[in-house]
C-alpha positions as a Python dict, from the first residue, in 0.01 Angstrom:
ca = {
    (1, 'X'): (0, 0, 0),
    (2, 'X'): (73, -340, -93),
    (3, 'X'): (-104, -611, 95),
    (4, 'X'): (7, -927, 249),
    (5, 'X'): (-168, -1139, -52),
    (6, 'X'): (-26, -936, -321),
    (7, 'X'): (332, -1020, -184),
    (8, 'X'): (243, -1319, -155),
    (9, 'X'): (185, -1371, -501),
    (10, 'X'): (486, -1188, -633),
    (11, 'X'): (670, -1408, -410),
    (12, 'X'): (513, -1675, -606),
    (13, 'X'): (624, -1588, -937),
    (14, 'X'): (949, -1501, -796),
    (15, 'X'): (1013, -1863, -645),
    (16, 'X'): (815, -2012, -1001),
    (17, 'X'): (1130, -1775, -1171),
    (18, 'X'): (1371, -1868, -959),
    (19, 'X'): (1314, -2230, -1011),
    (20, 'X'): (1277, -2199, -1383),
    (21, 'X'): (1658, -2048, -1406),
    (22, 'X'): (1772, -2329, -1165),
    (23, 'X'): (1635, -2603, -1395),
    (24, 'X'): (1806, -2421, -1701),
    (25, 'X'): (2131, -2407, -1515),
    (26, 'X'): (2093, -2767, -1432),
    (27, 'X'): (2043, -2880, -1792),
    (28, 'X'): (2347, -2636, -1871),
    (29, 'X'): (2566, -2776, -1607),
    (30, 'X'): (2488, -3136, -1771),
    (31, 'X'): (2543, -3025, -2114),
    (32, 'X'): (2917, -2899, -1982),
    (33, 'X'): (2922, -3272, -1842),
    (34, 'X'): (2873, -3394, -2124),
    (35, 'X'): (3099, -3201, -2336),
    (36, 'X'): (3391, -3361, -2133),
    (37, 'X'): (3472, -3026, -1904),
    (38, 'X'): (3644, -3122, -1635),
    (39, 'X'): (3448, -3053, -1232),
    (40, 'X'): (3598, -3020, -919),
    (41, 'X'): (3423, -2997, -572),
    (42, 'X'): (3405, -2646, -496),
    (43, 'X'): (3462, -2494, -162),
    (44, 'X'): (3481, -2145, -258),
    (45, 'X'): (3293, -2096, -571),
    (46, 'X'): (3468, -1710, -635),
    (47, 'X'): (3433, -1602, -247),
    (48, 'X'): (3820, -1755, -171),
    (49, 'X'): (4013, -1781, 110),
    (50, 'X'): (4023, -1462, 398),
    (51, 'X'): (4329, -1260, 337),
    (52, 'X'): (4328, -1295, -47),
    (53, 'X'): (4361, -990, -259),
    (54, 'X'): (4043, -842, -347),
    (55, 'X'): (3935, -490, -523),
    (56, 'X'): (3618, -345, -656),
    (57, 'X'): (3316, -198, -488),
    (58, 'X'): (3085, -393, -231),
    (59, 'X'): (2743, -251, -203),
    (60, 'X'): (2550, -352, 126),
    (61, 'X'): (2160, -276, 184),
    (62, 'X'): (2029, -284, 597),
    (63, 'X'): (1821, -109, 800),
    (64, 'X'): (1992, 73, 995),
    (65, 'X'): (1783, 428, 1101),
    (66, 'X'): (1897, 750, 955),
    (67, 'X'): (2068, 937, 1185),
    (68, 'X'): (2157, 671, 1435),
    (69, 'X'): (2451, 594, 1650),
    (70, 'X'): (2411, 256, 1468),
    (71, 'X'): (2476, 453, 1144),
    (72, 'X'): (2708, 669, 1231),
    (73, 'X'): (2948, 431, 1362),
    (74, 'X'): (2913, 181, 1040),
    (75, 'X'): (2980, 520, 800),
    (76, 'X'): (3228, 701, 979),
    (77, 'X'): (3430, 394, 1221),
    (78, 'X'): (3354, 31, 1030),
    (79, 'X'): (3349, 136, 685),
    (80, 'X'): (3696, 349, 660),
    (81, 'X'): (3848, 112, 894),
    (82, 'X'): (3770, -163, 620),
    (83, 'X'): (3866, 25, 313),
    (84, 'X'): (4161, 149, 486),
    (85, 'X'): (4280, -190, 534),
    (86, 'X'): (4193, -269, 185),
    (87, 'X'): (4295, 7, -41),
    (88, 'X'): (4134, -105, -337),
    (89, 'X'): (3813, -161, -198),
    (90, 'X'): (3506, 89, -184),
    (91, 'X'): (3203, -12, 13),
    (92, 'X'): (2859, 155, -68),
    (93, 'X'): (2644, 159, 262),
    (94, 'X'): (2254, 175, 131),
    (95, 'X'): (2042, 240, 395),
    (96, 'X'): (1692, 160, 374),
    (97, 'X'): (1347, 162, 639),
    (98, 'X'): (1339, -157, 794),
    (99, 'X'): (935, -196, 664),
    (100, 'X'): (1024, -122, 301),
    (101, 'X'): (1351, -370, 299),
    (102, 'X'): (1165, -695, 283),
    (103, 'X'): (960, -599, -46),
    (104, 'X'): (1277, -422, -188),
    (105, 'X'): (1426, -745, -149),
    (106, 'X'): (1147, -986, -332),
    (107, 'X'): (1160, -700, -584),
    (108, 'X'): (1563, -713, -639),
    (109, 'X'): (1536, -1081, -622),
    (110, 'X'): (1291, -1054, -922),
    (111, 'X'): (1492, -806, -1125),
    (112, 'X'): (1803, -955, -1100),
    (113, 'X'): (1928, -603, -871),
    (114, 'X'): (2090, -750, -594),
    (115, 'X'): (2336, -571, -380),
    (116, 'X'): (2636, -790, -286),
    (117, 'X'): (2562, -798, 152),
    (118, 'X'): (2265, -754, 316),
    (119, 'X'): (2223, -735, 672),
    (120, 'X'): (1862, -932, 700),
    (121, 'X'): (1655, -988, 966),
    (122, 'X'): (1687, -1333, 1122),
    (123, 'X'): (1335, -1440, 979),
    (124, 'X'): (1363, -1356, 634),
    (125, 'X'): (1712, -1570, 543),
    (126, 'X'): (1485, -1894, 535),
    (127, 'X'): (1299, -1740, 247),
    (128, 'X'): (1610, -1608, 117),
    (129, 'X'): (1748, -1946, 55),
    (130, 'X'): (1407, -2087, -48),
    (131, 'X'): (1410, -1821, -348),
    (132, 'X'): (1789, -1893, -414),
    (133, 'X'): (1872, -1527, -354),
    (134, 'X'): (2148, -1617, -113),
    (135, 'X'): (2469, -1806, -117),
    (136, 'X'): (2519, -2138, 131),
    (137, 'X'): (2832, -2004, 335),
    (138, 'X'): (2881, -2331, 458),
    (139, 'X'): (2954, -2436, 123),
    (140, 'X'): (3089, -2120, -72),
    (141, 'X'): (3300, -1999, 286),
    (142, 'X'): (3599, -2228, 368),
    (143, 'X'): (3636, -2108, 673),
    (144, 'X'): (3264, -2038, 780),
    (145, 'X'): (3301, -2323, 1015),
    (146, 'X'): (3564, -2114, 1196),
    (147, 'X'): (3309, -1812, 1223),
    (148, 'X'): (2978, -2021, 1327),
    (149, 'X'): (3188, -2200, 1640),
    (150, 'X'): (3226, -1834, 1772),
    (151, 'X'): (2824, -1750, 1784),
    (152, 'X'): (2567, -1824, 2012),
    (153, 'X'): (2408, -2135, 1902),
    (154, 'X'): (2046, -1920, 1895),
    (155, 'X'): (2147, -1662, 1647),
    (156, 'X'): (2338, -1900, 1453),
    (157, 'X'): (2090, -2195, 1409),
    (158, 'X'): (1784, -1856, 1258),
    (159, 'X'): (2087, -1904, 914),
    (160, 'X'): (2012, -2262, 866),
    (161, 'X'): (1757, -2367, 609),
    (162, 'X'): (1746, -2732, 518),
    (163, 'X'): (2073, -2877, 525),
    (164, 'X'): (2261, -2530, 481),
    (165, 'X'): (2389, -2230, 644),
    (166, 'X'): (2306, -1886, 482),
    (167, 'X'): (2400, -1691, 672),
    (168, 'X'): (2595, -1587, 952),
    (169, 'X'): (2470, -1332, 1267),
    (170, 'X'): (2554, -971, 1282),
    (171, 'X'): (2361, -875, 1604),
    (172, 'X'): (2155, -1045, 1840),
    (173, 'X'): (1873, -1008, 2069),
    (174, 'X'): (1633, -1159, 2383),
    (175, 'X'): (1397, -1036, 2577),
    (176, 'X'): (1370, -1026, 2958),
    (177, 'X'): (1175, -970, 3230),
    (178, 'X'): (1173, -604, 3349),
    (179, 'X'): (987, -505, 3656),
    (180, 'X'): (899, -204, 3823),
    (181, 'X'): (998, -297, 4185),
    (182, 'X'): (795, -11, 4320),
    (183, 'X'): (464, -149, 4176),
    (184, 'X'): (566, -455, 4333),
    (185, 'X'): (666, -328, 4624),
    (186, 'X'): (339, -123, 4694),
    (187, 'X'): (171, -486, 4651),
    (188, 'X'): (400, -629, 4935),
    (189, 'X'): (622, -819, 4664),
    (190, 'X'): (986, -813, 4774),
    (191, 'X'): (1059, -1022, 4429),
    (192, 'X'): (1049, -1024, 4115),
    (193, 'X'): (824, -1358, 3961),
    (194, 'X'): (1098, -1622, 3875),
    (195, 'X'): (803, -1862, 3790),
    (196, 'X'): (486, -1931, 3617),
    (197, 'X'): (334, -1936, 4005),
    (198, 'X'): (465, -1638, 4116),
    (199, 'X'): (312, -1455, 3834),
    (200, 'X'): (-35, -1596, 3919),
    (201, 'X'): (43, -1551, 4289),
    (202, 'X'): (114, -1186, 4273),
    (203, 'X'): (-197, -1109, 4037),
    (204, 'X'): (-458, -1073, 4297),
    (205, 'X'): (-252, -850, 4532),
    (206, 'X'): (-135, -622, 4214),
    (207, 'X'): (-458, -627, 4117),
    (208, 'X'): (-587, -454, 4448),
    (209, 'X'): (-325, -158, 4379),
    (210, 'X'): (-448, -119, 4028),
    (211, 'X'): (-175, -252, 3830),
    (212, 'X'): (-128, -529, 3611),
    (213, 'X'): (76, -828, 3674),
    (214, 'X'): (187, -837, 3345),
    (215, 'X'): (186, -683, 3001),
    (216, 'X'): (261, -751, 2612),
    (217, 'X'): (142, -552, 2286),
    (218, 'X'): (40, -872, 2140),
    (219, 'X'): (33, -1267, 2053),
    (220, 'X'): (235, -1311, 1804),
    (221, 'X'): (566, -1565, 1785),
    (222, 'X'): (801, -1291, 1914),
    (223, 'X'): (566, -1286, 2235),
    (224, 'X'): (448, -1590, 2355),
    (225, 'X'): (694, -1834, 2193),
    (226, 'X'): (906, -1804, 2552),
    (227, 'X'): (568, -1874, 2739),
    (228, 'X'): (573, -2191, 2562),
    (229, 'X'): (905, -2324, 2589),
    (230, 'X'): (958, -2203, 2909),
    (231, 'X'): (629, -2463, 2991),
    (232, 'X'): (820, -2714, 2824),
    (233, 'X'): (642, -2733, 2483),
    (234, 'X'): (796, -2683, 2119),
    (235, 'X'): (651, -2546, 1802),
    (236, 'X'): (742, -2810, 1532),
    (237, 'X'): (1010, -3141, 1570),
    (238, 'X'): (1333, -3081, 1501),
    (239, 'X'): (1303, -3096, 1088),
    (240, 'X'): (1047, -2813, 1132),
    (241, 'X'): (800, -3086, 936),
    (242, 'X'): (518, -3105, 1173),
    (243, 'X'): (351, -2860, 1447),
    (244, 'X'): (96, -3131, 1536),
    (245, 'X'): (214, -3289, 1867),
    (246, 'X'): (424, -3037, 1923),
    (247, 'X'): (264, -2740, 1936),
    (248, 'X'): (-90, -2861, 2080),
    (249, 'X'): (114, -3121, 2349),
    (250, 'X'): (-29, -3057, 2706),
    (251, 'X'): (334, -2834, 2792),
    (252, 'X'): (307, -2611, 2468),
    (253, 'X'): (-78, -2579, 2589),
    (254, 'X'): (31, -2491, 2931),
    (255, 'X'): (176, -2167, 2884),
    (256, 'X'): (-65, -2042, 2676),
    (257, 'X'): (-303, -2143, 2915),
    (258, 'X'): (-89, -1908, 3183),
    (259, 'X'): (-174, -1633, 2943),
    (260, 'X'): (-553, -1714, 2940),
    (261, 'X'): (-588, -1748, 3330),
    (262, 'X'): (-361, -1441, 3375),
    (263, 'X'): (-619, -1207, 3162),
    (264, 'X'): (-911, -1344, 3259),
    (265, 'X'): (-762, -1258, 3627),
    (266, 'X'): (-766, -903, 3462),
    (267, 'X'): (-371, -948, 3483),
    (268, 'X'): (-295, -882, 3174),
    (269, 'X'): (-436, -562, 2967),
    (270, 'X'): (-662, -602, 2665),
    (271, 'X'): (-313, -449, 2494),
    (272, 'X'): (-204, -808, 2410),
    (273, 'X'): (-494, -820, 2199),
    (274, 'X'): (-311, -527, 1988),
    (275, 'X'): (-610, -307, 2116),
    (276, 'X'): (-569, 14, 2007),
    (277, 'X'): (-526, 320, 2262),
    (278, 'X'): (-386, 145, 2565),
    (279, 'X'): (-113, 220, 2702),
    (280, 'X'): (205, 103, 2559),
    (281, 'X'): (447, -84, 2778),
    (282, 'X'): (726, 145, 2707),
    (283, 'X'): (466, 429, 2925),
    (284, 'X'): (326, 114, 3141),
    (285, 'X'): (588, 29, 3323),
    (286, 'X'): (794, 325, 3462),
    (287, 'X'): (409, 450, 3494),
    (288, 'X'): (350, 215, 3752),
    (289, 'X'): (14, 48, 3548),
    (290, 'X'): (216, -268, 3452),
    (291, 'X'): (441, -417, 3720),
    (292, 'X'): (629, -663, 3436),
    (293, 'X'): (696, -681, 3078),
    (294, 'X'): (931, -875, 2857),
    (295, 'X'): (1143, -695, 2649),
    (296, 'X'): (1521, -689, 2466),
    (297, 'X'): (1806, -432, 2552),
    (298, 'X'): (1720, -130, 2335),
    (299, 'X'): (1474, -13, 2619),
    (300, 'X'): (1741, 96, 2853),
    (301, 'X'): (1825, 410, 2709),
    (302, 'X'): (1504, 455, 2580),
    (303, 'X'): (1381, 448, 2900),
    (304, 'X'): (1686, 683, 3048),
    (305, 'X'): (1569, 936, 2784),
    (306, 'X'): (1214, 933, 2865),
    (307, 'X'): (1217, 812, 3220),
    (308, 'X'): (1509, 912, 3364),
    (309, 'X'): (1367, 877, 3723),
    (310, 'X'): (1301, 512, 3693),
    (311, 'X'): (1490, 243, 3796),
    (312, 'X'): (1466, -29, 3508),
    (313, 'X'): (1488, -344, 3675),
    (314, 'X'): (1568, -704, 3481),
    (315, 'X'): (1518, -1029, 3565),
    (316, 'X'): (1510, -1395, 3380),
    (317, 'X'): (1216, -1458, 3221),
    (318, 'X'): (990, -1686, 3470),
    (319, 'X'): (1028, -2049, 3450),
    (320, 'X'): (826, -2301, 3369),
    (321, 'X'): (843, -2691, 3348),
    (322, 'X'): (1081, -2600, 3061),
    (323, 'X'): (1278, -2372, 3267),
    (324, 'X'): (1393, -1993, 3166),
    (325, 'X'): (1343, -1979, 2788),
    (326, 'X'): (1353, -1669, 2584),
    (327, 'X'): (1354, -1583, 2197),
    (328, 'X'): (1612, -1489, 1970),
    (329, 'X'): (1633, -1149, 1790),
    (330, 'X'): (1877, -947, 1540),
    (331, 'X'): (1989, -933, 1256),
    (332, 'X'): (2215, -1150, 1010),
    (333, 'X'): (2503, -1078, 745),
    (334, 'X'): (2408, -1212, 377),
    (335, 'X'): (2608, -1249, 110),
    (336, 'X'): (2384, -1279, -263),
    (337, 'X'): (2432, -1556, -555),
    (338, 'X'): (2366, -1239, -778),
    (339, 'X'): (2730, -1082, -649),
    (340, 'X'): (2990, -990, -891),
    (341, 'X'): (3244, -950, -636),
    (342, 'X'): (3190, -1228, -380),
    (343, 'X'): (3546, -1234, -273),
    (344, 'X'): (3543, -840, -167),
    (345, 'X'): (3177, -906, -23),
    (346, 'X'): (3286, -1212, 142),
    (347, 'X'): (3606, -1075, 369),
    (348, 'X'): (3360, -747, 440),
    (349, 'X'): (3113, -966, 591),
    (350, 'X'): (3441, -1131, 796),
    (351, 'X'): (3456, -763, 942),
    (352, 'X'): (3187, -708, 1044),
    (353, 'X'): (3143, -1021, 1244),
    (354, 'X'): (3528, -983, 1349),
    (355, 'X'): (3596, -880, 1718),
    (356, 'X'): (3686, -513, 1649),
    (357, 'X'): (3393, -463, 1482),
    (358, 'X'): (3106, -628, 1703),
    (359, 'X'): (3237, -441, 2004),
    (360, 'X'): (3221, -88, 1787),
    (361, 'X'): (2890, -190, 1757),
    (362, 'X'): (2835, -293, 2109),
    (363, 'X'): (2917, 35, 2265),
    (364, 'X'): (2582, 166, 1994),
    (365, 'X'): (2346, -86, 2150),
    (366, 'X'): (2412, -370, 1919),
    (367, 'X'): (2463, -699, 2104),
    (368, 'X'): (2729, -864, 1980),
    (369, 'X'): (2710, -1251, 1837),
    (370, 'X'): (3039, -1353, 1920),
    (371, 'X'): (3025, -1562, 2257),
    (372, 'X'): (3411, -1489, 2305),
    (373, 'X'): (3283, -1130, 2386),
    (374, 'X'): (3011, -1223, 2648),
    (375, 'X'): (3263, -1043, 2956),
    (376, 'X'): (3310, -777, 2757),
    (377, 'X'): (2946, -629, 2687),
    (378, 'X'): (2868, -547, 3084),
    (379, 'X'): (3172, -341, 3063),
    (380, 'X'): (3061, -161, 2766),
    (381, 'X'): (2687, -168, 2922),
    (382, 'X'): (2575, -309, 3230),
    (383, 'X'): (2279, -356, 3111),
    (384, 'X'): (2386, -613, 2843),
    (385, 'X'): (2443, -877, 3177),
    (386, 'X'): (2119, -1008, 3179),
    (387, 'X'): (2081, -1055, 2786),
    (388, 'X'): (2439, -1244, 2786),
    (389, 'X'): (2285, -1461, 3036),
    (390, 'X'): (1952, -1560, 2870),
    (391, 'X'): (2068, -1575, 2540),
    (392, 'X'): (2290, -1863, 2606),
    (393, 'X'): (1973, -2064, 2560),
    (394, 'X'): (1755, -1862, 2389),
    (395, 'X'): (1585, -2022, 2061),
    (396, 'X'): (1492, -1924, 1723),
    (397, 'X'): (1183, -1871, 1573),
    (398, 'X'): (1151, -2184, 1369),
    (399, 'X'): (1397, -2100, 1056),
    (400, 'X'): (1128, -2159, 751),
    (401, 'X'): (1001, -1984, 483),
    (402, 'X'): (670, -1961, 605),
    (403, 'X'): (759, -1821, 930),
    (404, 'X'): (527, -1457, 902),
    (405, 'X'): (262, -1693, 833),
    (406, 'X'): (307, -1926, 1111),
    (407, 'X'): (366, -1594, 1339),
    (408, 'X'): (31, -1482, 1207),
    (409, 'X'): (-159, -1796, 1260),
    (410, 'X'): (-40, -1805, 1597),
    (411, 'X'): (-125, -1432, 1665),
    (412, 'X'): (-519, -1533, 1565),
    (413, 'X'): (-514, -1864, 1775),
    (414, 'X'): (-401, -1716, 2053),
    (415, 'X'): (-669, -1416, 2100),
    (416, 'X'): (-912, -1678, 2037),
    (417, 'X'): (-835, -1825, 2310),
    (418, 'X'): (-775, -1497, 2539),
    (419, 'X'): (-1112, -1393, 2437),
    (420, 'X'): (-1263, -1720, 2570),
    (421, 'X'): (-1438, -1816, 2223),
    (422, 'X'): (-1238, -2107, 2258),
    (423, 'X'): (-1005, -2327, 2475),
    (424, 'X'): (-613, -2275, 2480),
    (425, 'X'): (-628, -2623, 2374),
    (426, 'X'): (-824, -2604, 2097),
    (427, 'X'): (-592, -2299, 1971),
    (428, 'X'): (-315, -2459, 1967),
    (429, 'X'): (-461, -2782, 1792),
    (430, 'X'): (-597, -2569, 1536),
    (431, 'X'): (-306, -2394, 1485),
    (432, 'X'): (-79, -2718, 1481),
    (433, 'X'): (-360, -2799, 1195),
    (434, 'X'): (-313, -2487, 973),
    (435, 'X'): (81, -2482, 1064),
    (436, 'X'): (127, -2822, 966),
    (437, 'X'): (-15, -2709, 580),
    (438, 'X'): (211, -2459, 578),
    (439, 'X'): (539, -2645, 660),
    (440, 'X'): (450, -2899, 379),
    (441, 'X'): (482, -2656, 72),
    (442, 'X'): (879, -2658, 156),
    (443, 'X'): (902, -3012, 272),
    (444, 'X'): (827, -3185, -20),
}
């Protein structure tokens, strides 16, 4: 198995590689300068206009699981559709395991292998960019401007790295609360906790009926980033240059410190600590052993198949000083500087973020991106209401290369402090410390 410091230094050489070929282009493109060629401003740079005549074979790599609706319904509905409407056009769908397509990736980017589309997850098209895998749409599109006003701002905001877009979202994600209102019930709690007091409220009282307030499988960005914002705090400014008074100020601190006074109420489970053999929340919940957990819409029939007995309940996630913030999720579309038939790759990746297509994909479980859609989805799912609703201002994770490492120096920080070797405040200023190290080898 490859570790996480072995990637990380093929990732260096890749990047060292990467910027070795830019500088030789550079000095090429001068040379042509110089030799009196003539340059124009380009807004299309091969991709061209949507609509234009385009043949040849697209190849697109994502993770979607064998065997799933998700699958299925790219194979058999999306992909003829597309090739129907463009006769001379073959599309090669490449599925691969979502934990080996990040390192088959770095690897391609390496080798010079490639496919034209990928549909990446939201936190890897930072590093993308950073390795110059990935085309700016913003730049090589001329009409991606017309595409990005139809997404969420969340979703669309995880493409943009520097002063760029790369590129756009395919599906999208939040998470929720979901309650059991039986647990709650039993504990003489007629609601669910709409705030960071009603959580700590209803802890003692759950508590007496042997259940836990609430419940997460662990600390990492993905779970307590909407305990932060929701306090009112941030991560980094706006540039994504600093963490230090941002992510130690006394509202980031806050709802961490909800987290810490929540477990050591024996609130919480020692699961958030990624303790191994508890019970998982997807068993915790209908069980009746967690009365809340936060979660995205891929639970509900998950639930149905396992459960089919409980009633899965949803409600905002609880508010803060900052109000009801959540985190974005998904997926986004891709297009590679390595493609030899951007054009072809570029109007496939119009599909697949056109109408027709994100409601195929809808009626699978995929949340659509396109907030033209947002009546639609309870139609297709009821369950998709409260998602539509909290993804209107959900955030990203902050959109940087060194995002896993930032996720995992938050994960450590935070069971420091849940363990009581140290105080939520000193966490987070330690982690601004390390964070801030990390954002300055790509902001210099």
């Amino acid at each position: 198995m490859t570790t996480k410091s072995q990637i990380g230094r093929v990732l260096t050489l890749v990047r060292n590689s990467i910027r070795a070929i830019s500088v030789a282009a550079a000095v090429a493109f001068a040379l042509a300068g110089c030799s009196g060629s003539s340059s124009s401003q380009s807004t299309g740079s091969g991709v061209g206009e949507a609509g234009g005549k385009i043949s040849g074979t697209v190849t697109f790599w994502h993770a979607y699981s064998a065997d799933s609706a998700e699958l299925k319904t790219l194979d058999q509905v999306l992909i003829p559709k597309f090739e129907k409407d463009h006769p001379g056009v073959k599309v090669e769908s490449v599925p691969i395991p979502y934990d080996n397509l990040h390192q088959k990736l770095v690897t391609a980017v390496a080798g010079d292998a490639l496919p034209d589309v990928v549909r990446s997850d939201i936190i890897w098209v930072p590093e993308l960019a950073d390795l110059g895998a990935v085309a700016p749409l913003d730049q090589e599109m001329p009409d991606f401007q017309k595409y990005a006003d139809q997404m969420y701002k969340g979703p669309l905001a995880t493409n943009k790295w520097k002063d760029h877009y790369y590129g756009l979202p395919l599906d999208t994600n939040t998470r929720v609360l979901m309650y059991n209102q039986k647990t709650l019930s039993a504990a003489g709690i007629n609601q669910p906790p709409a705030t960071f007091e009603d959580l700590k409220e209803a802890a003692p009282a759950l508590k007496e009926k042997g259940a836990f307030t609430f419940a997460d499988s662990n600390t990492q960005g993905w779970n307590v980033l909407p305990w932060i914002w929701s306090a009112g705090g941030s991560i980094t400014d706006d540039d994504a240059k600093k963490a230090t008074g941002h992510l130690n100020s006394p509202a980031s601190v806050k709802g961490i410190q909800l987290l810490v006074d929540l477990y050591k109420q024996n609130a919480i489970p020692e699961l958030i600590l990624g303790a191994k053999g508890g019970t998982p929340t997807s068993d915790g919940l209908p069980g009746g052993n967690y009365a809340t957990i936060l979660d995205g819409p891929w639970m509900f029939p998950i639930f149905e198949k396992q459960y089919p007995d409980f009633d899965l309940k949803t409600a905002p996630v609880p508010a803060g000083d900052g109000g009801s913030v959540s985190v974005v999720g998904g997926e986004s579309v891709v297009l590679t500087q390595s493609s030899d038939n951007k054009p072809a790759a570029a109007e496939f990746m119009r599909f697949l973020v056109s109408e027709e297509a994100q409601l195929e994909m809808a009626k699978v479980g995929q949340m659509p991106v396109l907030s033209s859609l947002s009546d639609e989805l309870p139609k297709i799912h009821e369950y998709y209401a409260p998602f539509v609703k909290q993804i209107e201002n959900a955030r990203p994770r902050t959109p940087t290369p060194a995002w896993p490492r930032i996720e995992e120096v938050l994960r450590t920080q935070v069971q420091l402090a849940l363990r009581g070797e140290q105080s939520a405040q000193q966490s987070m200023d330690q982690a601004a410390a390390e964070i801030d190290k990390l954002l300055a080898r790509y902001n210099k």
